[in-house]
C-alpha positions as CSV (number, residue, x, y, z in Angstrom):
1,X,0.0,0.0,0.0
2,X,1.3,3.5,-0.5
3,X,2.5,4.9,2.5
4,X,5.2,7.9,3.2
5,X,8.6,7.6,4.2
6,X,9.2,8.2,7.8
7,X,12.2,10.1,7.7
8,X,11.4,11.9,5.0
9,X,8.8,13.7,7.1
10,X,11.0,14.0,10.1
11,X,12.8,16.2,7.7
12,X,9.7,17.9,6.8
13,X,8.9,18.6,10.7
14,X,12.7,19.7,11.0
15,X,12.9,21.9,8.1
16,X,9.7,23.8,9.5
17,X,10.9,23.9,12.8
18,X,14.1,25.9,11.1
19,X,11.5,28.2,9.3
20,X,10.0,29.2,12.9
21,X,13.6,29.5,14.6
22,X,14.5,31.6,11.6
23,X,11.4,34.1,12.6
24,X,10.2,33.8,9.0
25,X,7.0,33.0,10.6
26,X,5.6,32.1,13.8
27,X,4.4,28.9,13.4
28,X,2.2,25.9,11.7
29,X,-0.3,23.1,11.8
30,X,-0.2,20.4,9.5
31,X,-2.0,17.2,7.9
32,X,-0.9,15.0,5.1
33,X,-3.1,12.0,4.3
34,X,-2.6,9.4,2.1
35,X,-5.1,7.2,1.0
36,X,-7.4,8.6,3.5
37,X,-4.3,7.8,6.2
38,X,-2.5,10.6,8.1
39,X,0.9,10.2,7.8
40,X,2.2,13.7,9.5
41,X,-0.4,15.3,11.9
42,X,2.3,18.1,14.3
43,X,1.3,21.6,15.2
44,X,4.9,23.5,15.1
45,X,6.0,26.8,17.1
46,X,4.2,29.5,18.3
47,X,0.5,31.3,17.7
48,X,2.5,34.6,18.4
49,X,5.6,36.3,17.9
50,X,5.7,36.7,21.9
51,X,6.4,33.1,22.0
52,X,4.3,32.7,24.9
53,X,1.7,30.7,23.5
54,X,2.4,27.3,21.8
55,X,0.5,26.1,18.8
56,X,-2.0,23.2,19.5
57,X,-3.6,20.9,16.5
58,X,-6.5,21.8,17.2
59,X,-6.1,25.9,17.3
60,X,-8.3,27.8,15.7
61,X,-7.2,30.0,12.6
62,X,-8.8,32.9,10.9
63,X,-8.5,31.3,7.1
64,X,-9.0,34.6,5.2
65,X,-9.6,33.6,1.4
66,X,-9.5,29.8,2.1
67,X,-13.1,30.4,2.8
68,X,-14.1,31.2,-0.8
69,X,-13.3,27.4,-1.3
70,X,-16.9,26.9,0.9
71,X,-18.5,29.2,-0.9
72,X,-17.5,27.7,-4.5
73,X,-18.4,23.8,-3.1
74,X,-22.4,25.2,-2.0
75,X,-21.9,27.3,-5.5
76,X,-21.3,24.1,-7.5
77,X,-23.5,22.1,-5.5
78,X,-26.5,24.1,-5.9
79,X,-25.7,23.7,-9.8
80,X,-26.1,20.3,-9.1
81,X,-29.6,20.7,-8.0
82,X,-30.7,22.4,-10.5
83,X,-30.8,26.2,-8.7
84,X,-29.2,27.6,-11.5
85,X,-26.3,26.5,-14.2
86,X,-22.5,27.4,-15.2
87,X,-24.3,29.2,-17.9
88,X,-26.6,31.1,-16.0
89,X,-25.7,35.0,-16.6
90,X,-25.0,36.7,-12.7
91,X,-27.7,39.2,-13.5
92,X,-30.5,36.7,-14.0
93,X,-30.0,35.7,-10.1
94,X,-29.2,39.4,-8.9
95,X,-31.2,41.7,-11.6
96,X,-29.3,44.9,-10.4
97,X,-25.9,43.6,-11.3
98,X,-26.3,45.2,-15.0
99,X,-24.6,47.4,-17.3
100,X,-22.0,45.6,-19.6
101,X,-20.0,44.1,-20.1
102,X,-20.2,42.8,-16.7
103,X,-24.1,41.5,-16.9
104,X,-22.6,39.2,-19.6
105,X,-20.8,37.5,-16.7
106,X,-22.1,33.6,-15.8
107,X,-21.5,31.8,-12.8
108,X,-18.7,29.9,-14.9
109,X,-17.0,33.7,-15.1
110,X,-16.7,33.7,-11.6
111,X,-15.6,30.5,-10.3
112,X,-12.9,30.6,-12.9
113,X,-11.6,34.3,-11.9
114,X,-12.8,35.4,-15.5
115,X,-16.0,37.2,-14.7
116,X,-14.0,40.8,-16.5
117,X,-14.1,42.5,-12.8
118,X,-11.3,44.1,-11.7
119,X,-9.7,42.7,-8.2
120,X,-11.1,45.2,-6.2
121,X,-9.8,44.4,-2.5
122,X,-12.7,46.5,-0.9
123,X,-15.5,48.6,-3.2
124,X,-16.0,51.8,-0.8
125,X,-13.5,53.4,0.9
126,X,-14.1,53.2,4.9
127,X,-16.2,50.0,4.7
128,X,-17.1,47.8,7.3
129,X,-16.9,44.2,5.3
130,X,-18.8,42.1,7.9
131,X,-22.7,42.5,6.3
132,X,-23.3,40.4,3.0
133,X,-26.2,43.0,2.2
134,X,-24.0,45.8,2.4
135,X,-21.0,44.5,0.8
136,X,-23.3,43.8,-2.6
137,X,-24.4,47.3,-2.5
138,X,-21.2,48.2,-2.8
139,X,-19.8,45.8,-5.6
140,X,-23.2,46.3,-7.3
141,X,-22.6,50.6,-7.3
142,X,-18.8,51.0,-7.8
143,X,-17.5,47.2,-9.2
144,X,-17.5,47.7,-12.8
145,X,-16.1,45.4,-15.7
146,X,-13.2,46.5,-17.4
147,X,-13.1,44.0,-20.5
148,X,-16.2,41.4,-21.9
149,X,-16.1,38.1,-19.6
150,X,-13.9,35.7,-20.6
151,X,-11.0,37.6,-21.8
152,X,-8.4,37.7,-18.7
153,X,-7.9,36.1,-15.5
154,X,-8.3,38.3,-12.8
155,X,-8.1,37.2,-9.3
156,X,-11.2,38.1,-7.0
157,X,-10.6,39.2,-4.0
158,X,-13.8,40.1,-2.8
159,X,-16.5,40.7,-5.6
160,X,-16.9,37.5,-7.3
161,X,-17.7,35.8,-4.1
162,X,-20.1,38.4,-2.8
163,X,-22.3,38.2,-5.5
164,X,-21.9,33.8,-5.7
165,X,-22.7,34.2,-1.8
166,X,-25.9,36.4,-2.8
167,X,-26.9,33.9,-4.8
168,X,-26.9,31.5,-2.7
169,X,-28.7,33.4,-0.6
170,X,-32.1,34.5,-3.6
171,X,-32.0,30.7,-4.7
172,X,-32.2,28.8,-1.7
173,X,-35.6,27.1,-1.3
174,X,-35.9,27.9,2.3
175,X,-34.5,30.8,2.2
176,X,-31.7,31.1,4.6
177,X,-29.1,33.4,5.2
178,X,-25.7,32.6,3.8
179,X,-24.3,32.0,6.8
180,X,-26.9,29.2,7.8
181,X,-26.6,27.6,4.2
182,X,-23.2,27.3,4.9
183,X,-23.3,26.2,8.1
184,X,-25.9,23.5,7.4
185,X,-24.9,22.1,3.9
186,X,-21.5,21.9,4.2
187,X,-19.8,22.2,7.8
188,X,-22.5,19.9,9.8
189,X,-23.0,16.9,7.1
190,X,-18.5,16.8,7.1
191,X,-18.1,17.0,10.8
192,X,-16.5,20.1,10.6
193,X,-17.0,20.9,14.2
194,X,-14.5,23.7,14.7
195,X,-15.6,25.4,11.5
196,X,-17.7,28.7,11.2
197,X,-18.8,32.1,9.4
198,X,-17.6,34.8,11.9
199,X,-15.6,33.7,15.4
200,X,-18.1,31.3,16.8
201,X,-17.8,31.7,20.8
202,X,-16.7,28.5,21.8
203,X,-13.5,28.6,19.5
204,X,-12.5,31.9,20.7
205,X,-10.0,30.4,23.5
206,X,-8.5,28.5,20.7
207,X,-8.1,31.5,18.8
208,X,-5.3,32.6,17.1
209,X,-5.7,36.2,16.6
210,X,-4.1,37.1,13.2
211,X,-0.8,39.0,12.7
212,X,-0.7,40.6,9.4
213,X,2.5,41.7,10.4
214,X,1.8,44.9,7.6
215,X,1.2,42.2,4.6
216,X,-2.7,43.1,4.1
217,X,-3.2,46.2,2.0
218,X,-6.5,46.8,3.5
219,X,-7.8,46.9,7.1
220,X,-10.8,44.6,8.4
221,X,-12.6,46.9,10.8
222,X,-15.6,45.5,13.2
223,X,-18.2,47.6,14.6
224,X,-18.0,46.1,18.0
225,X,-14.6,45.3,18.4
226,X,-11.3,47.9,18.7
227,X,-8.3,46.7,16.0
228,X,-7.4,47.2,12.1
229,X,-8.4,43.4,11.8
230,X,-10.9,42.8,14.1
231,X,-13.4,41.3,11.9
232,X,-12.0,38.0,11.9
233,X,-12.5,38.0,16.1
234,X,-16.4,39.2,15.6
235,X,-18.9,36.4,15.8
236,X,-21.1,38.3,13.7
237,X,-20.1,38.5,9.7
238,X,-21.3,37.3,6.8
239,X,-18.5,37.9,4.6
240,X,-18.1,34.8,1.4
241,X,-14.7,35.6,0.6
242,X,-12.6,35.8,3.9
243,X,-15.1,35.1,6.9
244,X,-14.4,31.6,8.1
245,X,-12.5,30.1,11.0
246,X,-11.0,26.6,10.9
247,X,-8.9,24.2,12.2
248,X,-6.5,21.6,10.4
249,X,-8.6,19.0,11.2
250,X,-11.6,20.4,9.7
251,X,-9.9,21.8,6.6
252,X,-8.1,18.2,6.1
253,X,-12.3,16.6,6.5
254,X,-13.1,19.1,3.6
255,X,-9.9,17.7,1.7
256,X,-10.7,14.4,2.0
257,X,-14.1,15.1,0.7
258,X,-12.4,16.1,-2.3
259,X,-9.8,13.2,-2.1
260,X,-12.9,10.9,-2.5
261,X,-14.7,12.5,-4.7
262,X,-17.2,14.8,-3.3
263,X,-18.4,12.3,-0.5
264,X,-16.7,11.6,3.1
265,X,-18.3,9.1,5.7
266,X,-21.2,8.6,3.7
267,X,-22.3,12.0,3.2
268,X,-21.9,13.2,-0.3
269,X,-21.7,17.3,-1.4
270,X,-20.8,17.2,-4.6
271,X,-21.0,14.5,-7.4
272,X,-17.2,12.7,-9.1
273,X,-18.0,14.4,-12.0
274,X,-18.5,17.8,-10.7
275,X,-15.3,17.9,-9.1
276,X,-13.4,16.2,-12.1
277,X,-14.8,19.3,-14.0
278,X,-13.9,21.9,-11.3
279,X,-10.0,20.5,-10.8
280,X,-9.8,20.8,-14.7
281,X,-8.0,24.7,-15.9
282,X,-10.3,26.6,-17.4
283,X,-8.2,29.9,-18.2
284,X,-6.5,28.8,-21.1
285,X,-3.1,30.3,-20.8
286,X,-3.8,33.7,-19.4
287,X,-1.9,35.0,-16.2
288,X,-3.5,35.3,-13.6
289,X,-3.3,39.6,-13.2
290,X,-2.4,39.8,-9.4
291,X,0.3,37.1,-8.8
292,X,1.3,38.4,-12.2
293,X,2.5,41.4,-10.2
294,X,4.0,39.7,-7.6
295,X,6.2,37.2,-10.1
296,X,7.3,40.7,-12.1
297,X,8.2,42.7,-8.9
298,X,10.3,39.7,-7.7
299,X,11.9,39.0,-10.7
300,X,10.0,35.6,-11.6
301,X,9.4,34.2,-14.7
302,X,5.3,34.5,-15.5
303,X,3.0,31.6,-14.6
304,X,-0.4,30.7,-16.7
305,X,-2.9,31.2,-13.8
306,X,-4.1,27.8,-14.3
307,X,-7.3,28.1,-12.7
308,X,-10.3,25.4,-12.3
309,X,-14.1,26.4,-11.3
310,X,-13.6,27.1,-8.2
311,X,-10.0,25.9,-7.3
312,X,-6.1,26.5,-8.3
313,X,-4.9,23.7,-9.9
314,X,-1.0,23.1,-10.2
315,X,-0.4,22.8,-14.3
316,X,2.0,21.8,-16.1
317,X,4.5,24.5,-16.3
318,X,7.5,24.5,-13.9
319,X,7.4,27.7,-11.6
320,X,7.0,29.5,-8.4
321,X,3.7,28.0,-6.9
322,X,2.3,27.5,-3.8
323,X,1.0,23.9,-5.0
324,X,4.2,22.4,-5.7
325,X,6.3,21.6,-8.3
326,X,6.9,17.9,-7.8
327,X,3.2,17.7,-7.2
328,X,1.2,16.1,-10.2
329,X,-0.4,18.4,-12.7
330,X,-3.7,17.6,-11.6
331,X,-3.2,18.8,-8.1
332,X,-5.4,21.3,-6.8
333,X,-6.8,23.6,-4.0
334,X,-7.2,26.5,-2.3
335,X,-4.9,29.2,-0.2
336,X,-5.4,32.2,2.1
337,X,-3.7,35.7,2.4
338,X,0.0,34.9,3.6
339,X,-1.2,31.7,5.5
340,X,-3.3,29.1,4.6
341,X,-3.1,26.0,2.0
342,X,-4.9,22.9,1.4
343,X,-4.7,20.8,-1.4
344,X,-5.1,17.1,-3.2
345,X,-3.1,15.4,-5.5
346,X,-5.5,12.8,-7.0
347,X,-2.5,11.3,-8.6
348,X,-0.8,10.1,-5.2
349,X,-3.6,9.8,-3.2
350,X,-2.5,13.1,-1.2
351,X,-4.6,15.5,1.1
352,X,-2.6,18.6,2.5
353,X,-4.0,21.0,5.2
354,X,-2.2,23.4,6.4
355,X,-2.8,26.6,8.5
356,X,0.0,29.4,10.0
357,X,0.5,32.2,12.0
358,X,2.6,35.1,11.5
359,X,1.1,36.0,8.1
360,X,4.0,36.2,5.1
361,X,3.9,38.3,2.1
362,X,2.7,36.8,-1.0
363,X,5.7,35.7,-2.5
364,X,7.5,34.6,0.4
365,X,4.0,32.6,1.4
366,X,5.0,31.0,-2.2
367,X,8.0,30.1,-1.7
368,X,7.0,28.4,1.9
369,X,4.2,26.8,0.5
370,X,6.1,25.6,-2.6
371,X,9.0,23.9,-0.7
372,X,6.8,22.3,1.9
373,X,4.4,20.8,-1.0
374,X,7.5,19.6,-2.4
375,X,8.9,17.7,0.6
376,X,5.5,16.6,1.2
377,X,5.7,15.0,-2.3
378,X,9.2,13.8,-1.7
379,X,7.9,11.5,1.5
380,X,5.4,9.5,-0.6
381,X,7.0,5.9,-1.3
């Protein structure tokens, strides 16, 4: 049976441990399963740069864009019941998202990062981003396409998952809020008991209050509580794109489902098919604009963006990326801002979860995430 090599991932845990002496961040959880077995399962180093608080497997992280993975999985799945289609234009679910080009814009547009938006990291100056109502007023009135849908990869920050989260929202047959679809279709059927929208109270002591450590060029202000970030301590927000709070455990159960094929003990989200579709690239070979950036400021040769419905999927090409480069081409998943990864290499049988603190800047969050995939890789015999 295929297994991992044991000292290969003492070498993994030591060459992390290094990272953390080095200061180059704080410290890490992670999971690798393989064939549904974990092989590595450590929490390394510190929740803080105080060093006074040791990292536990089961702390609780703020996942910033990880949590647009949950949002595309209910997208996808309520495709699969028939709420609406890839083809379905944006505008026919949410009637005051018009003008073009962007009305043109289908629900395939936006999984895929190709919806024409530009990334907009927050649509009016001064904005709380904690209210799913208020934050698609504001994409609706100042979020405007620059070229017809289909043309360029663009990465979403925030826009693309606002209005997918809204549609959720006007489709559901019982008419929920997000935050309850969520909630009910996804985190309670996979056992994903340390997983919420907002900073549930019970996971506060396990906590790890983020340190953007100046990385974020926006702050994430709550009404309630004092700090540039405080959102991501607030129970209360409905926010699609960066909202969430996990643990490794939970983030490795959504992998798995994946891993298997949309179903994990028993309960099935999505259909083989639909994610066989969804780890498949859709951008042809466009960049994808904002890591485009980040290659050209450091001096990096340019990637295709290599995007699926919903996913980033590792490619063929041989580059910087946060997925690996011994990884297979098939692998894919999902990160967050400076922190978080997960992915699944269908060809090795592979799950990685992995959540930090001390958040990096982009590129040195690629270059982490890059050697650790590759030395994840590197253990599988």
């Amino acid at each position: 049976m295929s297994s991992f090599d044991k000292s290969r991932l003492k070498h993994l845990k030591a060459v992390i441990e290094a990272d953390v002496a080095s200061g180059a961040y704080y410290g890490a959880v992670l999971r690798v399963m393989r064939g549904g077995v974990i092989g590595f399962d450590e929490a390394i180093g510190q929740a803080y740069g105080s060093g006074t608080q040791a990292l536990a497997t089961d702390s609780v992280f703020s996942i910033f864009s990880t949590t647009k993975a949950f949002t595309n999985i209910l997208i996808l799945r309520a495709i699969e019941m028939g709420r609406f289609a890839l083809t379905t234009r944006v505008a026919d679910i949410i009637p005051e998202f018009k003008g073009p080009p962007r009305e043109r814009a289908t629900f395939f547009h936006l999984l895929s990062h190709t919806s024409g938006l530009p990334g907009v990291w927050i649509p009016k100056p001064g904005m709380y981003l904690d209210r799913l109502d208020e934050l698609l007023e504001a994409v609706v009135e100042n979020v405007h396409g620059t070229v017809e849908p289909g043309m360029r990869c663009d990465y979403s920050p925030l826009a693309n998952h606002v209005l997918m989260g809204e549609a959720l929202r006007r489709t559901d047959p019982k008419g929920r809020r997000y935050q309850d679809i969520l909630h009910e279709d996804l985190f309670e059927p996979l056992g994903m008991t340390s997983t919420s929208m907002g900073l549930r109270g019970d996971l506060r002591a396990r906590h790890v209050k983020p340190d953007m450590r100046g990385t974020v060029p926006i702050k994430h202000l709550s009404r309630t509580i004092e700090g540039d970030h405080a959102l991501f301590e607030d129970p209360d927000v409905e926010a699609p794109h960066v909202g969430c709070a996990s643990t490794v455990p939970d983030l490795s159960r959504f992998a798995e489902m994946l891993r298997r094929g949309g179903e994990l003990d028993g309960v099935r989200i999505l259909s083989p098919r639909t994610i066989e579709m969804a780890r498949q690239v859709w951008t042809q070979d466009f960049p994808n604009e904002l890591y485009r950036a980040v290659h050209l400021r450091m001096g990096w040769e340019e990637m295709p963006a290599y995007m699926g419905l919903g996913f980033n999927v590792r490619g063929t090409k041989i580059g910087l990326h946060q997925l690996g480069t011994l990884t297979s081409p098939e692998t894919f998943g999902n990160y967050g801002a400076g922190s978080a990864l997960f992915w699944v290499d269908p060809a090795l049988d592979v799950s990685f979860a992995c959540l930090t603190a001390g958040v990096m800047t982009q590129a040195a969050n690629i270059e982490r995430f890059q050697k650790l995939s590759d030395l994840v890789v590197s253990a599988c015999i």
